[in-house]
N, CA, C and O atoms as a GROMACS GRO file, in nm:
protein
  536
    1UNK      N    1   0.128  -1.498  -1.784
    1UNK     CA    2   0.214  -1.403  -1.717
    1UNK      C    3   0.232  -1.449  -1.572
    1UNK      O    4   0.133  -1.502  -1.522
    2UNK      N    5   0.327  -1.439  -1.508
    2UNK     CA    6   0.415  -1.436  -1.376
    2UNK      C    7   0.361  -1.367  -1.313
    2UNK      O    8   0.288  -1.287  -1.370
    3UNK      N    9   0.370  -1.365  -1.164
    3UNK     CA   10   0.377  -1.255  -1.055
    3UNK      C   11   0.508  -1.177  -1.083
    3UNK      O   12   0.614  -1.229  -1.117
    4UNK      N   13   0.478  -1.007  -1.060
    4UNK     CA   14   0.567  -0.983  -1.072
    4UNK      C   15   0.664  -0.984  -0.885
    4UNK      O   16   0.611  -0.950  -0.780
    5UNK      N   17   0.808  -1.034  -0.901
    5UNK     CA   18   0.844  -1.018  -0.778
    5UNK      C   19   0.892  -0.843  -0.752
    5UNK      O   20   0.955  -0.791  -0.844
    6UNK      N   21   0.868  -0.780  -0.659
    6UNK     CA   22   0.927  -0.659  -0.642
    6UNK      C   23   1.062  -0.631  -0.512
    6UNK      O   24   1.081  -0.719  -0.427
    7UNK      N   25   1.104  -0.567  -0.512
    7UNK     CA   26   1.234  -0.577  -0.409
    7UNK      C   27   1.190  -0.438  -0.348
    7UNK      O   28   1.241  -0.339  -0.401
    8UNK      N   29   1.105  -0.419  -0.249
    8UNK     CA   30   1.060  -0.296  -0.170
    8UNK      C   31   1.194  -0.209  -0.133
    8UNK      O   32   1.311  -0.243  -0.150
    9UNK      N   33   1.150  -0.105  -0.086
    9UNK     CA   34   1.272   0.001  -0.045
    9UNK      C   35   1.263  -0.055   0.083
    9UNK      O   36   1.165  -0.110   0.134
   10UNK      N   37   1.392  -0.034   0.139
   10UNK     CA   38   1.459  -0.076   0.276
   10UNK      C   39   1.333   0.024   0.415
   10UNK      O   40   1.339   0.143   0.448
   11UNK      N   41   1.273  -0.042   0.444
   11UNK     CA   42   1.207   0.086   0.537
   11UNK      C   43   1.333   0.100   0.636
   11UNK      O   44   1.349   0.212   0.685
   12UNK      N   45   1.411   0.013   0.667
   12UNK     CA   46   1.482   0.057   0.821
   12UNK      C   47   1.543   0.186   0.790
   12UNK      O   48   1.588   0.258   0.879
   13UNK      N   49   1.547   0.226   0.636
   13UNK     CA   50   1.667   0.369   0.624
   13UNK      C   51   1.567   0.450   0.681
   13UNK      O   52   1.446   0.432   0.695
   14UNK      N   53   1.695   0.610   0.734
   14UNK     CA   54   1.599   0.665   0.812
   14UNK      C   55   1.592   0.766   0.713
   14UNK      O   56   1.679   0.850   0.694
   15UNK      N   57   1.456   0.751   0.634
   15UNK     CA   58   1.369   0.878   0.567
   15UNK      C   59   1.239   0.872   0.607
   15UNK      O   60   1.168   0.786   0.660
   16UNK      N   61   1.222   1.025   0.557
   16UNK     CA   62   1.105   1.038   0.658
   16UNK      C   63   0.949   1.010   0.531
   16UNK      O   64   0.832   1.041   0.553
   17UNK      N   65   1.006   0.946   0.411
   17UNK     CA   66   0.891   0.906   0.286
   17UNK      C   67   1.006   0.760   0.237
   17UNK      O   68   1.126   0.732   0.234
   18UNK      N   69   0.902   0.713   0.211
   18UNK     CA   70   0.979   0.550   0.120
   18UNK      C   71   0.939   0.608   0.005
   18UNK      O   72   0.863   0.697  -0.034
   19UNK      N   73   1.071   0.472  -0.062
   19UNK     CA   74   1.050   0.503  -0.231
   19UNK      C   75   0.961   0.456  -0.267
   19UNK      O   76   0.922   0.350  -0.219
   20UNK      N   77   0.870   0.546  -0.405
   20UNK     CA   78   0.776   0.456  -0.478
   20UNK      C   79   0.774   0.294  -0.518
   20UNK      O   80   0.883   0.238  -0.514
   21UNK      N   81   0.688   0.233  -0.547
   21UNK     CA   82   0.671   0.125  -0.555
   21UNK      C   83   0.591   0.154  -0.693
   21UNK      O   84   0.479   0.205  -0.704
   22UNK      N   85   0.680   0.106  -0.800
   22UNK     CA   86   0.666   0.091  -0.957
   22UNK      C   87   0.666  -0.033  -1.036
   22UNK      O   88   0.746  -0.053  -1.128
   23UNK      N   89   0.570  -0.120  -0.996
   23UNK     CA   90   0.568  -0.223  -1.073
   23UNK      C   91   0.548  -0.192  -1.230
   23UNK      O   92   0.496  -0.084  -1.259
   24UNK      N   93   0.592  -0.288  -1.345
   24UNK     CA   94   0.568  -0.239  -1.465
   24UNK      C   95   0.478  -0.277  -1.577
   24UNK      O   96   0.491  -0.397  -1.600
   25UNK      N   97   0.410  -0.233  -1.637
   25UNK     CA   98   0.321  -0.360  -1.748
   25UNK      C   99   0.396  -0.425  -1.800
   25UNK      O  100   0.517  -0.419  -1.776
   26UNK      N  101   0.342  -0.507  -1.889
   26UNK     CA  102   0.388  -0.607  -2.041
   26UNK      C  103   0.454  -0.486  -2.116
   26UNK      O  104   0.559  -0.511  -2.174
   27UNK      N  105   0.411  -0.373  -2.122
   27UNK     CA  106   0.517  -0.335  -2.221
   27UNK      C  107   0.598  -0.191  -2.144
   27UNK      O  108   0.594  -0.072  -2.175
   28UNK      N  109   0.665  -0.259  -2.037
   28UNK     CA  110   0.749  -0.183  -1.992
   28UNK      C  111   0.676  -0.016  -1.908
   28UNK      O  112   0.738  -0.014  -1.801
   29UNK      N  113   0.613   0.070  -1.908
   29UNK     CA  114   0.577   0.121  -1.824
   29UNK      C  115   0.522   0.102  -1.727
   29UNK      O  116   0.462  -0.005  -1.723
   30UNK      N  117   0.516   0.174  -1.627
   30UNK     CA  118   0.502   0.202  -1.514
   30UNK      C  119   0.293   0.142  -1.500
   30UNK      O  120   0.195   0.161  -1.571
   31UNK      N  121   0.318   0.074  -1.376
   31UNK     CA  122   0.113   0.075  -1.358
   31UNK      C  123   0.102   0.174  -1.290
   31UNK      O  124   0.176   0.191  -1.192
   32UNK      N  125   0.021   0.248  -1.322
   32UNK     CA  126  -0.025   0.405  -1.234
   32UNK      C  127  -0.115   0.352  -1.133
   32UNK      O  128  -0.168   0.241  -1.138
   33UNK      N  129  -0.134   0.471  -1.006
   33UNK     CA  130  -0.255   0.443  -0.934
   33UNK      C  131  -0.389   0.441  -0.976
   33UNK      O  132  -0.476   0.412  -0.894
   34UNK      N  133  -0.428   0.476  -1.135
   34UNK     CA  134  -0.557   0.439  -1.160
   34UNK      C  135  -0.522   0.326  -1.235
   34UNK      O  136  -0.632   0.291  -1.278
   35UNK      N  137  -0.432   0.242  -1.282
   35UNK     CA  138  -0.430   0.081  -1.323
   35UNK      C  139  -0.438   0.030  -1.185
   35UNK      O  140  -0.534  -0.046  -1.195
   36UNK      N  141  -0.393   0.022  -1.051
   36UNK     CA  142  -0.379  -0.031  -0.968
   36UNK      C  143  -0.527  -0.028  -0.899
   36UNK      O  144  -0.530  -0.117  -0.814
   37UNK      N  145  -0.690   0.066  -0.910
   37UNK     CA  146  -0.769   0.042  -0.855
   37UNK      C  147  -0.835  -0.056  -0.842
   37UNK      O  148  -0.873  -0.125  -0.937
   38UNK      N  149  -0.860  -0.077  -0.725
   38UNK     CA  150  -0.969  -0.216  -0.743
   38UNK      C  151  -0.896  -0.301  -0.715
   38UNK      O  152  -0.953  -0.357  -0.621
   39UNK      N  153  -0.814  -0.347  -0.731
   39UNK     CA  154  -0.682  -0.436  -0.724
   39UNK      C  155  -0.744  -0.454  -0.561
   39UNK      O  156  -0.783  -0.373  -0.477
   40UNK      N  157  -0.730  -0.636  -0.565
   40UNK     CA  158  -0.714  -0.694  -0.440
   40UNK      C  159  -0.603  -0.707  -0.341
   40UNK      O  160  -0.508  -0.783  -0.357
   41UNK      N  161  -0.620  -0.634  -0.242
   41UNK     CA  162  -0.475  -0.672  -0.090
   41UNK      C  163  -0.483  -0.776  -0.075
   41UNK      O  164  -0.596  -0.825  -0.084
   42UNK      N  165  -0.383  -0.852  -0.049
   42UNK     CA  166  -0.350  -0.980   0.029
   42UNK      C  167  -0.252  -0.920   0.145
   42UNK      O  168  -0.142  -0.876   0.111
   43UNK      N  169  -0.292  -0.920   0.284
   43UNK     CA  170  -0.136  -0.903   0.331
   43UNK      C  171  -0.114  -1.074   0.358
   43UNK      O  172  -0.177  -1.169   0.313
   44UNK      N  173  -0.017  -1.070   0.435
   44UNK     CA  174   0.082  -1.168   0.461
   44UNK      C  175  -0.007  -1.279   0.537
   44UNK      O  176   0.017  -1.399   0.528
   45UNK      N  177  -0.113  -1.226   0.615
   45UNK     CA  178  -0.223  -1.397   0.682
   45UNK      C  179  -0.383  -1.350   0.594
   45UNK      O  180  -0.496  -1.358   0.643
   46UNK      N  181  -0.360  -1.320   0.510
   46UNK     CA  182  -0.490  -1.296   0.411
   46UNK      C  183  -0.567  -1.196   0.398
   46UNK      O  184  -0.531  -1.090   0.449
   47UNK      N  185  -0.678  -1.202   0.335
   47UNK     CA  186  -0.741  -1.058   0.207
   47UNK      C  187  -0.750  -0.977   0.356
   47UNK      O  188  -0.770  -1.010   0.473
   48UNK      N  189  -0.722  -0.845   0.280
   48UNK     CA  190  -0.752  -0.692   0.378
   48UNK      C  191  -0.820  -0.604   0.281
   48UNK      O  192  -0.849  -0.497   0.335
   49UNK      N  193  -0.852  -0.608   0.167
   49UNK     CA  194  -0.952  -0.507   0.139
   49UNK      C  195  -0.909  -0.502  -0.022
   49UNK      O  196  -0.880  -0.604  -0.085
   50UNK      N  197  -0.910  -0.355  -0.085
   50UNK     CA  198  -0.853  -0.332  -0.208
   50UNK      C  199  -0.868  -0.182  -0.210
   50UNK      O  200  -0.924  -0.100  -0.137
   51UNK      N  201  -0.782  -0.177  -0.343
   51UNK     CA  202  -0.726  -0.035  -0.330
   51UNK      C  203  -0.836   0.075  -0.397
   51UNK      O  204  -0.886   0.063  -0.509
   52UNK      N  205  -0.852   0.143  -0.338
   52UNK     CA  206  -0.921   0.297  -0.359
   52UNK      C  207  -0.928   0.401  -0.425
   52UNK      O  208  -0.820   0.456  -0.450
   53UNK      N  209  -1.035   0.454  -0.467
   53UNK     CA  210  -1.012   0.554  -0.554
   53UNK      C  211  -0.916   0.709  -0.487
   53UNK      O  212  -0.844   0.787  -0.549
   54UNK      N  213  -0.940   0.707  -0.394
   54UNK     CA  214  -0.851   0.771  -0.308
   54UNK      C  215  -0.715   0.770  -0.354
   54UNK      O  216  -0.676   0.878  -0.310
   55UNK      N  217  -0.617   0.717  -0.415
   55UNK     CA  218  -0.535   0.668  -0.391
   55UNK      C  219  -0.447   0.761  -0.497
   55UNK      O  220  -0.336   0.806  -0.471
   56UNK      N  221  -0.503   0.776  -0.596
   56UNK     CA  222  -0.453   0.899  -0.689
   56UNK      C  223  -0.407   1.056  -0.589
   56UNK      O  224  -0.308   1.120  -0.625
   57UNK      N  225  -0.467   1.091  -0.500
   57UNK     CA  226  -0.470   1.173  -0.426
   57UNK      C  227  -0.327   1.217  -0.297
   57UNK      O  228  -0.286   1.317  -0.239
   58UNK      N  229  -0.288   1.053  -0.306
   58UNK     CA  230  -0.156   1.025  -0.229
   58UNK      C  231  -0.030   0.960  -0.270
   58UNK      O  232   0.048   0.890  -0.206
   59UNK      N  233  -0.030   1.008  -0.414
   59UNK     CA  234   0.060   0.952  -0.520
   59UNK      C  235   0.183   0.993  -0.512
   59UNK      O  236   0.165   1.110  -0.477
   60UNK      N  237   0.339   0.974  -0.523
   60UNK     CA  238   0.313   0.868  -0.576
   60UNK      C  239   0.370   0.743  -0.450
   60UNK      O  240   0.390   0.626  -0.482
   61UNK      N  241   0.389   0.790  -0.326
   61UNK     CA  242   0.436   0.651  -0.260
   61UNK      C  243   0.355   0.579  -0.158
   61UNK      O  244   0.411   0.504  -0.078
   62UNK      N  245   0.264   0.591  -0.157
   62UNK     CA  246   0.101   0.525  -0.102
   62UNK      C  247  -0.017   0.506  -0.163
   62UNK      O  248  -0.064   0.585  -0.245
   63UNK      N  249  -0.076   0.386  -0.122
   63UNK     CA  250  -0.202   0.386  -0.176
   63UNK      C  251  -0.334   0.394  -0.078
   63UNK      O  252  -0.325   0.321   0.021
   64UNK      N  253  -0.428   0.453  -0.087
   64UNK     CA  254  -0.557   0.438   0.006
   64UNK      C  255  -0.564   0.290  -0.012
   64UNK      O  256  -0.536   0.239  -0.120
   65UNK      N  257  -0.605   0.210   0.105
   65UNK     CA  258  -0.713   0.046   0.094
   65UNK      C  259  -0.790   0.089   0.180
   65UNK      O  260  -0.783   0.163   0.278
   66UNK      N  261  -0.914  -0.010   0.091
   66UNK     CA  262  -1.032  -0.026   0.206
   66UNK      C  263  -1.022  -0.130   0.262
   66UNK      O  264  -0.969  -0.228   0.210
   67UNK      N  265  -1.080  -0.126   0.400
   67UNK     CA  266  -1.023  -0.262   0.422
   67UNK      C  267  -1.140  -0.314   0.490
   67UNK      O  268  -1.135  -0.411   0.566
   68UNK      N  269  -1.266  -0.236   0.458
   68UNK     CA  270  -1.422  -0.283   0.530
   68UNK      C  271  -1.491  -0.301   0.370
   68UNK      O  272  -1.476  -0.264   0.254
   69UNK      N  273  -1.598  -0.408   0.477
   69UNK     CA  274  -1.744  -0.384   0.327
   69UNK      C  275  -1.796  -0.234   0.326
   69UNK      O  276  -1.738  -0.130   0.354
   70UNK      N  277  -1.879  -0.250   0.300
   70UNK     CA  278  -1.997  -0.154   0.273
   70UNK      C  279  -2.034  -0.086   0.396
   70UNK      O  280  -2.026   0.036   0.399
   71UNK      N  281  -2.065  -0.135   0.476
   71UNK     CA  282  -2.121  -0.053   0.648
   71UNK      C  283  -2.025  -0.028   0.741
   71UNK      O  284  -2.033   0.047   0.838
   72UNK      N  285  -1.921  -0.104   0.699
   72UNK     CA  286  -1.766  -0.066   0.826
   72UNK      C  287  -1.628  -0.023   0.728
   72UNK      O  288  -1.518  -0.072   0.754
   73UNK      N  289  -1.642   0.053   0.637
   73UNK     CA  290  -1.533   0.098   0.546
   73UNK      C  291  -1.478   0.148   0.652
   73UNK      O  292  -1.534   0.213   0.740
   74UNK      N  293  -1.343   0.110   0.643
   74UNK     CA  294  -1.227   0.162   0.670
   74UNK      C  295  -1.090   0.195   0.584
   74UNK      O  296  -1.019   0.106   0.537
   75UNK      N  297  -1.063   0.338   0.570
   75UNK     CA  298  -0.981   0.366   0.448
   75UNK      C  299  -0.866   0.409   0.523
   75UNK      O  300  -0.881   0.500   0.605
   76UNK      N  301  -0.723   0.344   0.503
   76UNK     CA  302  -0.614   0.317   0.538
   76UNK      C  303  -0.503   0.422   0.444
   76UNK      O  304  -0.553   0.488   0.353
   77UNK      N  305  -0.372   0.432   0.468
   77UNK     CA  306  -0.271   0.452   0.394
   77UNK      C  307  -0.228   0.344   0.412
   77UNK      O  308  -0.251   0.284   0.518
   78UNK      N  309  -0.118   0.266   0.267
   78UNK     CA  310  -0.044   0.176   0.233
   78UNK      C  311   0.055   0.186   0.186
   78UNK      O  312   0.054   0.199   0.063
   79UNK      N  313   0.184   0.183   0.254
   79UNK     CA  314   0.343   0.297   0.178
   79UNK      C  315   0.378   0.182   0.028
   79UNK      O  316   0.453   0.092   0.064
   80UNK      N  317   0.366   0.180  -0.015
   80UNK     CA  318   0.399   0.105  -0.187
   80UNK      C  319   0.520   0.050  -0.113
   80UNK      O  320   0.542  -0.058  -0.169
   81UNK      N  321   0.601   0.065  -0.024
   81UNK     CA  322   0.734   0.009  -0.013
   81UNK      C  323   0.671  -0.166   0.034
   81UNK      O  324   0.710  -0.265  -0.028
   82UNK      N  325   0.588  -0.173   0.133
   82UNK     CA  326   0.532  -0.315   0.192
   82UNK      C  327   0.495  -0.392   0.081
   82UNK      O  328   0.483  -0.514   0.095
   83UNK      N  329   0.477  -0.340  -0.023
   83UNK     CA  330   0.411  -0.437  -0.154
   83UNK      C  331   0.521  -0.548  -0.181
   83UNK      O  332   0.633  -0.505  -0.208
   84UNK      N  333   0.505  -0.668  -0.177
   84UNK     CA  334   0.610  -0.771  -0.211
   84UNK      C  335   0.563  -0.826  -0.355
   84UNK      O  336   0.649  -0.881  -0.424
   85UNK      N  337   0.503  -0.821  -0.377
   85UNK     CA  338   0.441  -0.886  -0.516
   85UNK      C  339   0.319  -0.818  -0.611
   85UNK      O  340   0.227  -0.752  -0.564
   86UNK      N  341   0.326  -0.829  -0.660
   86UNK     CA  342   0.187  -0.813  -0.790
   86UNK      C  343   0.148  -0.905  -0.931
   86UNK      O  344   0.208  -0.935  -1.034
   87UNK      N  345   0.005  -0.933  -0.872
   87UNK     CA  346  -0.017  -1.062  -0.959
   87UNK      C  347  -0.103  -0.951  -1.061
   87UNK      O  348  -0.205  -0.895  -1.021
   88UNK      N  349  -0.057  -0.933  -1.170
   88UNK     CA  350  -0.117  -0.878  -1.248
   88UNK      C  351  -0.263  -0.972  -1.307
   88UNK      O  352  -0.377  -0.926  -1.309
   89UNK      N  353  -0.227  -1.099  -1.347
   89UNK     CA  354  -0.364  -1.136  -1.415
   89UNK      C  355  -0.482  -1.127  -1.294
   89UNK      O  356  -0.582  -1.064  -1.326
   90UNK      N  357  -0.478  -1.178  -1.171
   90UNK     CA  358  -0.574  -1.188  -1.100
   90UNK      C  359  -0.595  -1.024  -1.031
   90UNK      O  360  -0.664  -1.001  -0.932
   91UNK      N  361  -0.542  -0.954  -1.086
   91UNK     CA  362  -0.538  -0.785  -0.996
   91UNK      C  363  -0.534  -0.754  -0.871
   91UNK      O  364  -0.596  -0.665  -0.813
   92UNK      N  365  -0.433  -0.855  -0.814
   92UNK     CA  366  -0.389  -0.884  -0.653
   92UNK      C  367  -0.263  -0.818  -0.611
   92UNK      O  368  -0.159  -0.843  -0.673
   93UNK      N  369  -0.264  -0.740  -0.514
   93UNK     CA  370  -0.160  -0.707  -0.442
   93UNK      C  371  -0.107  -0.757  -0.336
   93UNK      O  372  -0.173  -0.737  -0.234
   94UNK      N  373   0.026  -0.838  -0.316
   94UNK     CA  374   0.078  -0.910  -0.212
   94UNK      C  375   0.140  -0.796  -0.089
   94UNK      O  376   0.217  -0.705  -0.119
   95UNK      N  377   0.113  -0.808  -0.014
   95UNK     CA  378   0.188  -0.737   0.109
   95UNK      C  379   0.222  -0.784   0.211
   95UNK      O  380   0.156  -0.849   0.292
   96UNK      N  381   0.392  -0.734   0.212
   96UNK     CA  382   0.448  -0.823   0.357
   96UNK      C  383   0.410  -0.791   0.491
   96UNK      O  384   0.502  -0.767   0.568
   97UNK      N  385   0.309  -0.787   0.529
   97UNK     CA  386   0.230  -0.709   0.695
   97UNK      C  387   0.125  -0.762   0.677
   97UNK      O  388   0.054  -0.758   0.577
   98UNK      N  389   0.102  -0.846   0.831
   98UNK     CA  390  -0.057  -0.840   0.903
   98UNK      C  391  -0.183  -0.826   0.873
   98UNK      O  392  -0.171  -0.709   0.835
   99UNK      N  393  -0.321  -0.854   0.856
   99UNK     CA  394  -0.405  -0.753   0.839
   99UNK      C  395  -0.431  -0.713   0.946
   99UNK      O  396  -0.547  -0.671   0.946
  100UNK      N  397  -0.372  -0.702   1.061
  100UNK     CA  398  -0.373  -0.678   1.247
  100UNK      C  399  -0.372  -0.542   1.176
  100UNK      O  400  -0.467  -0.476   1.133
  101UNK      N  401  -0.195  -0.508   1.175
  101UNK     CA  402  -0.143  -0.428   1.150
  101UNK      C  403  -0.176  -0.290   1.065
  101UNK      O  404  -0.143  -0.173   1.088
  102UNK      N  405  -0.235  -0.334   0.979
  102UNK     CA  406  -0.287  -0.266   0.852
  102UNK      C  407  -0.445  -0.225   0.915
  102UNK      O  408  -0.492  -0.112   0.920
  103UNK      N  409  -0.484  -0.301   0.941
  103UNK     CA  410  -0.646  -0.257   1.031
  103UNK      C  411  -0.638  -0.196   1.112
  103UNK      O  412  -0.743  -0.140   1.141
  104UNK      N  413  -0.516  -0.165   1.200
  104UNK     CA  414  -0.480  -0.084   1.293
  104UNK      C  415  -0.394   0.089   1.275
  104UNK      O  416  -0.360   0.179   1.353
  105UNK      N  417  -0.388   0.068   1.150
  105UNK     CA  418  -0.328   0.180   1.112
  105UNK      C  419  -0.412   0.271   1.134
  105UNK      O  420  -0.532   0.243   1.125
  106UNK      N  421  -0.364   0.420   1.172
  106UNK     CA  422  -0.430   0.532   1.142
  106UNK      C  423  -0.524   0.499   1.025
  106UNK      O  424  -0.493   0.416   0.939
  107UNK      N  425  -0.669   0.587   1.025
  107UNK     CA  426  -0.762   0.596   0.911
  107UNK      C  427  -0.713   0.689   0.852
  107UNK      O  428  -0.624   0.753   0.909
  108UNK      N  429  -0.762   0.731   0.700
  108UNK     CA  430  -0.702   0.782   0.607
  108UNK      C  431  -0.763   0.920   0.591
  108UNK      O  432  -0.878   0.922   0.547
  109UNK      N  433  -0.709   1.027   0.619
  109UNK     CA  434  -0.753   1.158   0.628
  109UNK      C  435  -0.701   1.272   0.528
  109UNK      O  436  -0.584   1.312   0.531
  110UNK      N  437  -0.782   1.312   0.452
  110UNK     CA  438  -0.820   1.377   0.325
  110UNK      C  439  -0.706   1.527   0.360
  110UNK      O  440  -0.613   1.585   0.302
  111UNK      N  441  -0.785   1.540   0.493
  111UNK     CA  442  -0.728   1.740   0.500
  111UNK      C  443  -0.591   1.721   0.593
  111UNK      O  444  -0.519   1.820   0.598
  112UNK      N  445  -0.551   1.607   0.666
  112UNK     CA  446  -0.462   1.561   0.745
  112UNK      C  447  -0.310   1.545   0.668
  112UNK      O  448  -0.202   1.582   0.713
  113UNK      N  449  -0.350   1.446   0.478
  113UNK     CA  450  -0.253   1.492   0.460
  113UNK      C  451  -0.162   1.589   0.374
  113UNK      O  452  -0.048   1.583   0.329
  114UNK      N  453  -0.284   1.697   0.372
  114UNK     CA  454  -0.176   1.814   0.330
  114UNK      C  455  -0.130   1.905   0.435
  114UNK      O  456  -0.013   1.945   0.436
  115UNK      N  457  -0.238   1.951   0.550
  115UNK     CA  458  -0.195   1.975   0.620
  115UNK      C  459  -0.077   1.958   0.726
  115UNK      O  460  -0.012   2.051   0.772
  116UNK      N  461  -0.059   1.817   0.758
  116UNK     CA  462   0.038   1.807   0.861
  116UNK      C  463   0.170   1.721   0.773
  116UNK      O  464   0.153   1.602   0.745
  117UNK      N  465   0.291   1.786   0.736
  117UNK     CA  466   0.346   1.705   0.671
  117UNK      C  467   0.451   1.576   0.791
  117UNK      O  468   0.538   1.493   0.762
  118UNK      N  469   0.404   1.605   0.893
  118UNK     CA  470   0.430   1.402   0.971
  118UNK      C  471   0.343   1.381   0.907
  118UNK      O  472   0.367   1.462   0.817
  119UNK      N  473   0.251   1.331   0.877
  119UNK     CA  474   0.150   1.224   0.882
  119UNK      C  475   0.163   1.131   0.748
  119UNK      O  476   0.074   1.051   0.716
  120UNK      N  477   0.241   1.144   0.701
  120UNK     CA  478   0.298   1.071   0.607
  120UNK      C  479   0.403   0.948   0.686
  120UNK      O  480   0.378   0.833   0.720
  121UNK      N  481   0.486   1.003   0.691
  121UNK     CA  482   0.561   0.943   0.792
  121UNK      C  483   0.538   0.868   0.955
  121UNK      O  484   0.599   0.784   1.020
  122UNK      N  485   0.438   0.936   0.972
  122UNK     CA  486   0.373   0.850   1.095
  122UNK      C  487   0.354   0.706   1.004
  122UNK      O  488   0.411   0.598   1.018
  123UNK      N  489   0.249   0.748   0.906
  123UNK     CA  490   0.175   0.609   0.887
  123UNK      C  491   0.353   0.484   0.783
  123UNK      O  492   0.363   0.362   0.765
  124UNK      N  493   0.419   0.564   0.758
  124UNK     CA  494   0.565   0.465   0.720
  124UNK      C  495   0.575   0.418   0.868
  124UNK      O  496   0.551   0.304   0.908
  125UNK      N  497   0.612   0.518   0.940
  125UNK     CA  498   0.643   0.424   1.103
  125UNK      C  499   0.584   0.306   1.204
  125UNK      O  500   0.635   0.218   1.272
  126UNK      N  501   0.419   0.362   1.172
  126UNK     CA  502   0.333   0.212   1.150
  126UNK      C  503   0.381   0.091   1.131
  126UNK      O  504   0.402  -0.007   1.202
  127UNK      N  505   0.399   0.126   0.988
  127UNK     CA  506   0.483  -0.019   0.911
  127UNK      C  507   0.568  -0.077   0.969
  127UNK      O  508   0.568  -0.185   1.029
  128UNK      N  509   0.647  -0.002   0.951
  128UNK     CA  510   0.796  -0.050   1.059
  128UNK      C  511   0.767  -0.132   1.146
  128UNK      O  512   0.831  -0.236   1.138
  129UNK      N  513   0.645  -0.121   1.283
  129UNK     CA  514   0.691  -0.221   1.368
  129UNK      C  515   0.697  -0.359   1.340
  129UNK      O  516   0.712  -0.455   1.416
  130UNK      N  517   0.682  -0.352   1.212
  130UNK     CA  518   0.662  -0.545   1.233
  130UNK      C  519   0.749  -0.551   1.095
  130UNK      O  520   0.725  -0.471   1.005
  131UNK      N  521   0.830  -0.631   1.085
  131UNK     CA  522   0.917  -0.634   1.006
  131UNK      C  523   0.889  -0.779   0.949
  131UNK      O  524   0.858  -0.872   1.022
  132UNK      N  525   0.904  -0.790   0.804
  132UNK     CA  526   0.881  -0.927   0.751
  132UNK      C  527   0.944  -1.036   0.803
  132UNK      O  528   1.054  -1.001   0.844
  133UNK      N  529   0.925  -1.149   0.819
  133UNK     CA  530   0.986  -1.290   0.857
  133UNK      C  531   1.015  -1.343   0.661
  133UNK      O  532   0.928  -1.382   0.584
  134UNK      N  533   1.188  -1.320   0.628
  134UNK     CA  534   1.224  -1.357   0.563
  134UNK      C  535   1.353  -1.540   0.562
  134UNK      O  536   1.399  -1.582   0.456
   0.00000   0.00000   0.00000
């Protein structure tokens, strides 16, 4: 099997949520956020962590990553739109951003995001500043 290539949603449009990011299996459905756990990040200058059990929780257009070991966890939001690829056999996620960027993001807050509905959108605006070199 191939990488799959994905064609992300445009972040420059101005909404205040990106579209899901639906890569598909071998037999045509959708990988959910519990096929996607565990799954290794790659961003764009190398490994940033992998994805979280968290991540069911912020479904469906983000995923939690960790992006620490064991003593410096750091748990992130990841808008599914930055995903450029998915290597299904090796359970790798390609992403067009930094691990600057992504390490710098807001940490990932449980009661933050139901409560405040920016904070979704903050962490899309994150993204934004750095735009892929295509």
């Amino acid at each position: 099997m191939t990488d799959r290539v994905v064609h992300p949603y445009d972040p420059t449009h101005a909404h205040t949520t990106a579209a899901p990011f639906t890569p598909t299996q071998p037999t045509g459905s959708p990988l959910t956020h519990e096929d996607l756990l565990g799954y290794a990040v790659e961003a764009s200058d190398g490994s940033i962590g992998s994805v979280d059990g968290h991540s069911e929780e912020v479904a469906p257009n983000h995923l939690v990553v960790d992006t620490g070991g064991p003593l410096l966890s750091k748990k992130v939001l990841l808008p599914r739109w930055v995903i450029a690829r998915v290597d299904e056999p090796n359970r790798t996620l390609y992403v067009d951003r930094p691990r600057d960027l992504i390490k710098a993001a807001p940490r990932f807050d449980r009661d933050m995001r139901v409560t405040d509905p920016g904070y979704r959108a903050r962490i899309d605006d994150h993204y934004r500043q750095e735009q892929p070199q295509h």
